[in-house]
N, CA, C and O atoms as a printed pandas DataFrame, in Angstrom:
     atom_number atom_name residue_name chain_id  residue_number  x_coord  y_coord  z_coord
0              1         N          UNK        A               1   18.060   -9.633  -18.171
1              2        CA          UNK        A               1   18.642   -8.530  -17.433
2              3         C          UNK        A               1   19.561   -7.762  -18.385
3              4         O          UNK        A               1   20.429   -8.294  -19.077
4              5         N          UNK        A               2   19.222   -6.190  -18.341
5              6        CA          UNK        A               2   20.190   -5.965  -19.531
6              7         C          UNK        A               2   21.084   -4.850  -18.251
7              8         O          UNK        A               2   20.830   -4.314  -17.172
8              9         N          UNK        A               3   22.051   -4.948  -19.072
9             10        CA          UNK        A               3   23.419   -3.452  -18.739
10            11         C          UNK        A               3   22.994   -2.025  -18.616
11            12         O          UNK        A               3   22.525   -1.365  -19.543
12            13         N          UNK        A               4   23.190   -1.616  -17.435
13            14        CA          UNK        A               4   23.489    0.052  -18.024
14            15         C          UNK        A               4   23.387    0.345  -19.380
15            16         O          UNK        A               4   22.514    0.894  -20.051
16            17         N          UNK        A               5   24.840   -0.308  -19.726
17            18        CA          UNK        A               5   25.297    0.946  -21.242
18            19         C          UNK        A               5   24.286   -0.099  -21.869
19            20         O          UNK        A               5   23.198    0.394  -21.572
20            21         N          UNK        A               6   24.026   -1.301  -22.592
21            22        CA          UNK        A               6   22.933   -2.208  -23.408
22            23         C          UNK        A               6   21.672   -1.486  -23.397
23            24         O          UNK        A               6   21.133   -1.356  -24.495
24            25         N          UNK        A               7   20.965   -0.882  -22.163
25            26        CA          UNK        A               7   20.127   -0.765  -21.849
26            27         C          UNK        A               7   19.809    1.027  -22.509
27            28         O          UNK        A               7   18.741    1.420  -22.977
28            29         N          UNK        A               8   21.161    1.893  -22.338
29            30        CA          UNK        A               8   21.348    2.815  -22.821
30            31         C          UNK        A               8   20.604    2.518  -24.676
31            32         O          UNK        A               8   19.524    2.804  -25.192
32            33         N          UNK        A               9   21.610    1.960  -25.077
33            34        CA          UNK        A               9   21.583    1.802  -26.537
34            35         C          UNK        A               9   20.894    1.065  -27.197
35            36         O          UNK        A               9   20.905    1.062  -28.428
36            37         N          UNK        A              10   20.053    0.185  -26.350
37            38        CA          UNK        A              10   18.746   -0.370  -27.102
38            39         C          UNK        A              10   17.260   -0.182  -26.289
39            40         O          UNK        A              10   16.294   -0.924  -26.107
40            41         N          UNK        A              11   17.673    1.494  -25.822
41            42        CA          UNK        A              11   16.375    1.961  -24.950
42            43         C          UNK        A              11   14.904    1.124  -25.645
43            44         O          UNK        A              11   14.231    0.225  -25.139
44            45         N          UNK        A              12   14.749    1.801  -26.939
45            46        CA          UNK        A              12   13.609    1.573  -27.948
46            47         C          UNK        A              12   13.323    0.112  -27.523
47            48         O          UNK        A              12   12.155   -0.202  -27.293
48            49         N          UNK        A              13   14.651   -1.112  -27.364
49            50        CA          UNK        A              13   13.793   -2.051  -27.387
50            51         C          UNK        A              13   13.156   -3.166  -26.069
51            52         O          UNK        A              13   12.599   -4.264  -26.047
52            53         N          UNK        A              14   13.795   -1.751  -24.658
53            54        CA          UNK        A              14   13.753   -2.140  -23.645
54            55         C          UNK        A              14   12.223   -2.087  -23.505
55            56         O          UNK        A              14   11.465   -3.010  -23.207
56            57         N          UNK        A              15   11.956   -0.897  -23.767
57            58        CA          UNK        A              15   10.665   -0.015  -23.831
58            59         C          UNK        A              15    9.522   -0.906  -24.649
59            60         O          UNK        A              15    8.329   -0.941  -24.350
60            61         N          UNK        A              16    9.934   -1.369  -25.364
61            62        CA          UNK        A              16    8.913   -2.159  -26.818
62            63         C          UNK        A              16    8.398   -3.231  -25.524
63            64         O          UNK        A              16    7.227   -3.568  -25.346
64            65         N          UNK        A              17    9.403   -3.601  -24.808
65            66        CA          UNK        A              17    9.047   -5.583  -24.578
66            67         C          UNK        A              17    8.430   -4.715  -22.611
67            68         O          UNK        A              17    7.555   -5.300  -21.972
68            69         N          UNK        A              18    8.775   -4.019  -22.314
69            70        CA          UNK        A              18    8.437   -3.165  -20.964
70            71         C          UNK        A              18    6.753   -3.182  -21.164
71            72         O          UNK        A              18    5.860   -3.689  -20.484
72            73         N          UNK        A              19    6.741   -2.443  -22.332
73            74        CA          UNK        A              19    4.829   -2.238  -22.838
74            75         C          UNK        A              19    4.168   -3.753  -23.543
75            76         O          UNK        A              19    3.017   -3.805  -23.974
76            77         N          UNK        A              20    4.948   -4.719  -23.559
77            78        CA          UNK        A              20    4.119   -5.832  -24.139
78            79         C          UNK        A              20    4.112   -6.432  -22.966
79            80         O          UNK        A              20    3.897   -7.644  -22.937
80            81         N          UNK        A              21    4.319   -5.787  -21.897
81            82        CA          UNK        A              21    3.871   -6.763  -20.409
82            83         C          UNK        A              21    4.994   -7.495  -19.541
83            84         O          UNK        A              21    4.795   -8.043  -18.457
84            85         N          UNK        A              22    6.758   -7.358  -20.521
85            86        CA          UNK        A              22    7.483   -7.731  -19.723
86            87         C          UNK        A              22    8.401   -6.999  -19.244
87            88         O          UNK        A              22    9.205   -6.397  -19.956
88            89         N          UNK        A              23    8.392   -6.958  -17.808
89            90        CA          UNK        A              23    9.388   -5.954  -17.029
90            91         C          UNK        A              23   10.533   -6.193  -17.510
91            92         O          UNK        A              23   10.728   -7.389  -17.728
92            93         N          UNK        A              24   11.459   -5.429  -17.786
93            94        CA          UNK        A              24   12.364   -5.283  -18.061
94            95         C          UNK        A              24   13.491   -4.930  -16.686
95            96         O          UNK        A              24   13.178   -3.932  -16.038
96            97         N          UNK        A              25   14.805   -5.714  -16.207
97            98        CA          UNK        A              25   15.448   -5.566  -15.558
98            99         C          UNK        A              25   16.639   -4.700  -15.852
99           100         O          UNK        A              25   17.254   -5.310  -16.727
100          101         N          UNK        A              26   17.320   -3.517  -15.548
101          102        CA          UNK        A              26   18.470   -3.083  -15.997
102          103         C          UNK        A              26   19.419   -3.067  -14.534
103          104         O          UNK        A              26   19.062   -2.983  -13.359
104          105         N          UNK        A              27   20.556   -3.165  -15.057
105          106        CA          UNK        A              27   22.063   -3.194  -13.647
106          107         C          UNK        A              27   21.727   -4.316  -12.951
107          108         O          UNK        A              27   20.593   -4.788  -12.879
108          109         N          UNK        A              28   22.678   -4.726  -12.457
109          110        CA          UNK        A              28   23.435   -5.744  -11.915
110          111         C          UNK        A              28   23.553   -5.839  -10.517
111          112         O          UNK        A              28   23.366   -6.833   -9.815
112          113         N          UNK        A              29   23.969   -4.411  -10.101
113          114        CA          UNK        A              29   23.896   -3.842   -8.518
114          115         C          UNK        A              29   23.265   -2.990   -7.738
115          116         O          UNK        A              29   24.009   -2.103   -7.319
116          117         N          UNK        A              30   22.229   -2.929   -7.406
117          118        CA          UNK        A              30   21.018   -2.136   -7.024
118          119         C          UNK        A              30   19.942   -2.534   -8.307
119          120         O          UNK        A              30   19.751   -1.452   -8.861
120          121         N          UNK        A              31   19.658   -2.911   -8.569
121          122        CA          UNK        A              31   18.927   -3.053  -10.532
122          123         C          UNK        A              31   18.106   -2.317   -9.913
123          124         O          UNK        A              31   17.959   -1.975   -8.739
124          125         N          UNK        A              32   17.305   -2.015  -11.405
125          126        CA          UNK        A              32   16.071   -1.057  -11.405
126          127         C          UNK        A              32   15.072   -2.188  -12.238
127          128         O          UNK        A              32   15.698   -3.181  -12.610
128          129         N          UNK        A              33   13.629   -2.175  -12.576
129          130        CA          UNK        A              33   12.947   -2.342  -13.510
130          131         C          UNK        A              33   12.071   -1.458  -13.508
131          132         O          UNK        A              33   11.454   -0.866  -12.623
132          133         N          UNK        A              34   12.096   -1.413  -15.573
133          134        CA          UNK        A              34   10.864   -0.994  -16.350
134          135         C          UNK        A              34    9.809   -1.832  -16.524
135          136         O          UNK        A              34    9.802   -3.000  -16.915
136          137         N          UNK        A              35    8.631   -0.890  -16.088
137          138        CA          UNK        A              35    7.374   -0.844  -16.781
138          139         C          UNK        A              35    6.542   -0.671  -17.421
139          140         O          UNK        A              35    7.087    0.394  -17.712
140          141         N          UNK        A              36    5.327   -0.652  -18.213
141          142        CA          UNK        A              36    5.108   -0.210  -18.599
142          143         C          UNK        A              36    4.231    0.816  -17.517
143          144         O          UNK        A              36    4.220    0.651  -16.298
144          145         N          UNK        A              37    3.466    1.965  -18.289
145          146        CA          UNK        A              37    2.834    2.664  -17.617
146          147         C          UNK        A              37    1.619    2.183  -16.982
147          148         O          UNK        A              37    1.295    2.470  -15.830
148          149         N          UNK        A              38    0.671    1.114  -18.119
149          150        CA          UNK        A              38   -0.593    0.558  -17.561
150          151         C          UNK        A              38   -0.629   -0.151  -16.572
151          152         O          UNK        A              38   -1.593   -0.223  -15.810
152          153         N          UNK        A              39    0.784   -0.971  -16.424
153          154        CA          UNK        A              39    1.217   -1.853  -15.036
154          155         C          UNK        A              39    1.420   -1.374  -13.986
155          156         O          UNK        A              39    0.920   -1.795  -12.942
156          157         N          UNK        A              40    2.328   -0.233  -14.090
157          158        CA          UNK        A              40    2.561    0.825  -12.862
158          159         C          UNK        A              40    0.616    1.432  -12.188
159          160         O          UNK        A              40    0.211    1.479  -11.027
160          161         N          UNK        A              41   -0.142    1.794  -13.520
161          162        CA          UNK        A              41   -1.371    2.318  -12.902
162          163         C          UNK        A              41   -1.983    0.694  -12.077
163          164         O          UNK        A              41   -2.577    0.895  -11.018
164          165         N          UNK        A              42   -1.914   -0.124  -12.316
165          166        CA          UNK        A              42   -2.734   -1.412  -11.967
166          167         C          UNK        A              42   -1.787   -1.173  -10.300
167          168         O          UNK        A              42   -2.410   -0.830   -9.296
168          169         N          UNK        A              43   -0.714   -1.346  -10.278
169          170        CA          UNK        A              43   -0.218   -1.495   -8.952
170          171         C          UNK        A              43   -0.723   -0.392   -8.583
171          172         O          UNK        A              43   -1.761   -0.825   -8.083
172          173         N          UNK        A              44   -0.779    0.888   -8.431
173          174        CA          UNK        A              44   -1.221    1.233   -7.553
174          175         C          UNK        A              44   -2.355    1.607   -7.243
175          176         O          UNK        A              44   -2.565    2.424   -6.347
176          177         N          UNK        A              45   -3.418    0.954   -8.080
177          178        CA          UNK        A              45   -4.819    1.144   -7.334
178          179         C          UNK        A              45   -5.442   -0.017   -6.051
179          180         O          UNK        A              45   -6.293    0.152   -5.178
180          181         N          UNK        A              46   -4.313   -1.611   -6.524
181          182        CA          UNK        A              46   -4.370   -2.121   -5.465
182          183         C          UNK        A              46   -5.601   -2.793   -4.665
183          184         O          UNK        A              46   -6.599   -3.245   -5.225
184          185         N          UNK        A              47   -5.380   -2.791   -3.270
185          186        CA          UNK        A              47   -6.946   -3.001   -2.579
186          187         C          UNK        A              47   -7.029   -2.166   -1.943
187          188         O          UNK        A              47   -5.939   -1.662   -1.675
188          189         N          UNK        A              48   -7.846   -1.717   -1.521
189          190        CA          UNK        A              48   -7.974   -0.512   -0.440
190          191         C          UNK        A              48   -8.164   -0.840    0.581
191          192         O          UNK        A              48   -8.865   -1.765    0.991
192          193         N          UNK        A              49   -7.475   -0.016    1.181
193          194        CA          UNK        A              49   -6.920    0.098    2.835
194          195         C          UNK        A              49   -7.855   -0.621    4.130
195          196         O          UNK        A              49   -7.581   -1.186    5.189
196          197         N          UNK        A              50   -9.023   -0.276    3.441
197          198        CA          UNK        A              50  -10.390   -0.078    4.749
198          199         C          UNK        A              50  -10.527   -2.051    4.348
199          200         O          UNK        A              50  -10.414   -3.023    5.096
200          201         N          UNK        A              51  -10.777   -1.959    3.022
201          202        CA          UNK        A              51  -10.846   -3.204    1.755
202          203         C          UNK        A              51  -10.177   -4.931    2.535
203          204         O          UNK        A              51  -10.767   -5.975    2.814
204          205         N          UNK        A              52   -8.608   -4.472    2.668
205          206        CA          UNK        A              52   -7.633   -5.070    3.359
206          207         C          UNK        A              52   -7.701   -5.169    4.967
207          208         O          UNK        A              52   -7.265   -6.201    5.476
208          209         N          UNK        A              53   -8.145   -4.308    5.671
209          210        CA          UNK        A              53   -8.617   -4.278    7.058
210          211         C          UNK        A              53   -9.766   -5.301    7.339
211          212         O          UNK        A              53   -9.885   -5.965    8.368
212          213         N          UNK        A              54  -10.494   -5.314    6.376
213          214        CA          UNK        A              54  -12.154   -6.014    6.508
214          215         C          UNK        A              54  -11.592   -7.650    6.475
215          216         O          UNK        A              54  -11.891   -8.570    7.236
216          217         N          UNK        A              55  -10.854   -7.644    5.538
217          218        CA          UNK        A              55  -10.887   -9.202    4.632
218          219         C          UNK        A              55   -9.987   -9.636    5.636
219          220         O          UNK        A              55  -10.293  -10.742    6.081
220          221         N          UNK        A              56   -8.996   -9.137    6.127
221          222        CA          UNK        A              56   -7.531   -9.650    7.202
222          223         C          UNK        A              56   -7.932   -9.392    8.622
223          224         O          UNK        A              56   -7.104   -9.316    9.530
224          225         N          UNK        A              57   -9.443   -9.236    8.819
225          226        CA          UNK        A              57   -9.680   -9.390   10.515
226          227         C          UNK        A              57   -9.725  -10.614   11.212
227          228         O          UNK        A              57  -10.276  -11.520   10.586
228          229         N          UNK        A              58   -9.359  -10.854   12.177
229          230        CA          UNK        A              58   -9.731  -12.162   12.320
230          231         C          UNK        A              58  -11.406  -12.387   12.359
231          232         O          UNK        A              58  -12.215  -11.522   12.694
232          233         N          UNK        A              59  -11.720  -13.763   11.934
233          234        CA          UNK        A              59  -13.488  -14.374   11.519
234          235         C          UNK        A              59  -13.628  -15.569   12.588
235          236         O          UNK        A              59  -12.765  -16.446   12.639
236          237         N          UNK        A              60  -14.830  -15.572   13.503
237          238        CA          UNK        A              60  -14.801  -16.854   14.380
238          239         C          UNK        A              60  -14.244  -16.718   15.290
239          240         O          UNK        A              60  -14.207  -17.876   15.707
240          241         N          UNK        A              61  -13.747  -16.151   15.966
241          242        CA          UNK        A              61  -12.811  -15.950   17.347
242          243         C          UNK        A              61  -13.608  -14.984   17.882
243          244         O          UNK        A              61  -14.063  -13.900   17.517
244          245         N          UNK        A              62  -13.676  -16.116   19.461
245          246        CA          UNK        A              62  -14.441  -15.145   20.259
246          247         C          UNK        A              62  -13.368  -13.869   21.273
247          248         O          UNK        A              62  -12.431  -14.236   21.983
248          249         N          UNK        A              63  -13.719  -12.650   21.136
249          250        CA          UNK        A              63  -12.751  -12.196   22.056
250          251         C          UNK        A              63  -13.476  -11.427   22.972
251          252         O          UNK        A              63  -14.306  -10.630   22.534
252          253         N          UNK        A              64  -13.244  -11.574   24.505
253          254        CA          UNK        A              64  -13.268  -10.637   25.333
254          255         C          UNK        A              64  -13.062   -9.095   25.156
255          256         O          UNK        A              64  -11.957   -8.710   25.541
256          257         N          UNK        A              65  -13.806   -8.233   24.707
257          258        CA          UNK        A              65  -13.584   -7.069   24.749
258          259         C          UNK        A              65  -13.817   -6.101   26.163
259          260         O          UNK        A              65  -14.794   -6.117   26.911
260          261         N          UNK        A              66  -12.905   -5.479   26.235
261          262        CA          UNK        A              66  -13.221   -4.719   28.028
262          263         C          UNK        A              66  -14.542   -3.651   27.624
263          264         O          UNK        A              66  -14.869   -3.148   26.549
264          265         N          UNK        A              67  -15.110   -3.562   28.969
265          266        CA          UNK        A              67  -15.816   -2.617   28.646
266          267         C          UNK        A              67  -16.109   -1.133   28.132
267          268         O          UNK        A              67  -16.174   -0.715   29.288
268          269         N          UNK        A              68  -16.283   -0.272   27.563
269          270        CA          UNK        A              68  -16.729    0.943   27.075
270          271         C          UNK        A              68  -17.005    1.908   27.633
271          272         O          UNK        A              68  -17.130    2.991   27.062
272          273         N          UNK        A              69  -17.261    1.610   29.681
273          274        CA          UNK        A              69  -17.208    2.238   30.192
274          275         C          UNK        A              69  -16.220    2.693   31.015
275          276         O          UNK        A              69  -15.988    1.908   31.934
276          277         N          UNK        A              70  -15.390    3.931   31.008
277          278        CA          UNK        A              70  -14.129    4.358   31.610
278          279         C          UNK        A              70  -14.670    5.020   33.379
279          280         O          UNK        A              70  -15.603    5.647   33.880
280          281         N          UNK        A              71  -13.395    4.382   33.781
281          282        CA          UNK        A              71  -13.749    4.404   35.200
282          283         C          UNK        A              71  -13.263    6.474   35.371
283          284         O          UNK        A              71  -13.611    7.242   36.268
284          285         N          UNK        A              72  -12.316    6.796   34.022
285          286        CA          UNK        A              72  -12.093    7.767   34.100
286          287         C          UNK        A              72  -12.937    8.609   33.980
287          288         O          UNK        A              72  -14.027    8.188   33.594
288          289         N          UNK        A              73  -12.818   10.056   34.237
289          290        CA          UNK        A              73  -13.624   11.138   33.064
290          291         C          UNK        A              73  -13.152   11.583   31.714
291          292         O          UNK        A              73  -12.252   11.031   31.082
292          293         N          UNK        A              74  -13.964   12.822   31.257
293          294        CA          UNK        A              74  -13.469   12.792   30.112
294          295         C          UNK        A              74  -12.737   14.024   30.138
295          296         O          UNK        A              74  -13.093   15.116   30.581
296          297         N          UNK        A              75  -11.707   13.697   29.620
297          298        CA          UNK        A              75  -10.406   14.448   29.744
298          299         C          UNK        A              75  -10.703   16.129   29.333
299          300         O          UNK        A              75  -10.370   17.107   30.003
300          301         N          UNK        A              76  -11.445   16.115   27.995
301          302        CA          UNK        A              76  -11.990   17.085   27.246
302          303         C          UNK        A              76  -13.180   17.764   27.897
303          304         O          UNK        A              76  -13.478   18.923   27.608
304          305         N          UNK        A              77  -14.018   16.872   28.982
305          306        CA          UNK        A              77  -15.002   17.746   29.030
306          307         C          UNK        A              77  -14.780   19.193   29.752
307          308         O          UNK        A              77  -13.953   19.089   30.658
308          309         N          UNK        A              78  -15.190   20.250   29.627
309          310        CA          UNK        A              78  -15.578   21.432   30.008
310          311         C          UNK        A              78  -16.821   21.219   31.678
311          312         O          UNK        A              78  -17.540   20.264   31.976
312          313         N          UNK        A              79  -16.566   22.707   32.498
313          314        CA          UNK        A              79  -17.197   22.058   33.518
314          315         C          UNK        A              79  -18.679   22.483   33.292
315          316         O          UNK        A              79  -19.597   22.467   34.112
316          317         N          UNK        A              80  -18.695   22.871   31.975
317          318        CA          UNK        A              80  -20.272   23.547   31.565
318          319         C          UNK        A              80  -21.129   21.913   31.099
319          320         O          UNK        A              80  -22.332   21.798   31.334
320          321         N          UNK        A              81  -20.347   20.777   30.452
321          322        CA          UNK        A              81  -20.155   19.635   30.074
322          323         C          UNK        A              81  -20.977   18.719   31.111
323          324         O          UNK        A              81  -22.077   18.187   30.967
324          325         N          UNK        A              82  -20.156   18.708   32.120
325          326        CA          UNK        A              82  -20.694   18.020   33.687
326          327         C          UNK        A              82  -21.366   18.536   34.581
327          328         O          UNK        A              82  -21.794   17.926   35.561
328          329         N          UNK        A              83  -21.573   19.999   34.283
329          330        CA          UNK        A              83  -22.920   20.169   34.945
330          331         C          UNK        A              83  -24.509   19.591   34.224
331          332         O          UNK        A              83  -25.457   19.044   34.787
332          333         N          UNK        A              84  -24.324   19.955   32.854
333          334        CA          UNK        A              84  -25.485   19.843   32.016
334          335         C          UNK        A              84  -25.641   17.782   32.181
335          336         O          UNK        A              84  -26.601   17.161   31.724
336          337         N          UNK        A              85  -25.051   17.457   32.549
337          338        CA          UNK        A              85  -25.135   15.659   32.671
338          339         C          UNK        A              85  -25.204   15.504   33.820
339          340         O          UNK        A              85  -25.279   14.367   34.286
């Protein structure tokens, strides 16, 4: 963990050990860390969204789903809509 001012004055060698893969911690109270840039791109490509939805569904569980058919109408239809049906 380096200092503010340390961190100030041996930027070059925060930066050197940041790009050889080790984050670098600066301050004491709120800290920050450096990265390098290739690490920062790796985090945020991540898994994708849809990716993470698929894999974290539940597998094997049976569930009751209600039916599909609404006792309502459709809110949107037009009365040109419900005549033609």
């Amino acid at each position: 963990m380096w200092s503010v001012q340390d961190a100030k004055s041996k930027l070059s060698e925060v930066l050197r050990l940041a790009r050889s893969g080790k984050p670098q911690v600066i301050g004491t109270q709120d800290p920050c860390v450096v990265i390098s840039a290739a690490a920062y791109s790796q985090d945020l490509e991540g898994v994708h969204l849809g990716q993470f939805l698929v894999d974290s569904a539940p597998k094997g569980i049976a569930m009751d789903l209600p039916s599909r058919k609404s006792r309502r109408g459709d809110p949107f239809a037009t009365d040109d809509d419900t005549a033609a049906a």
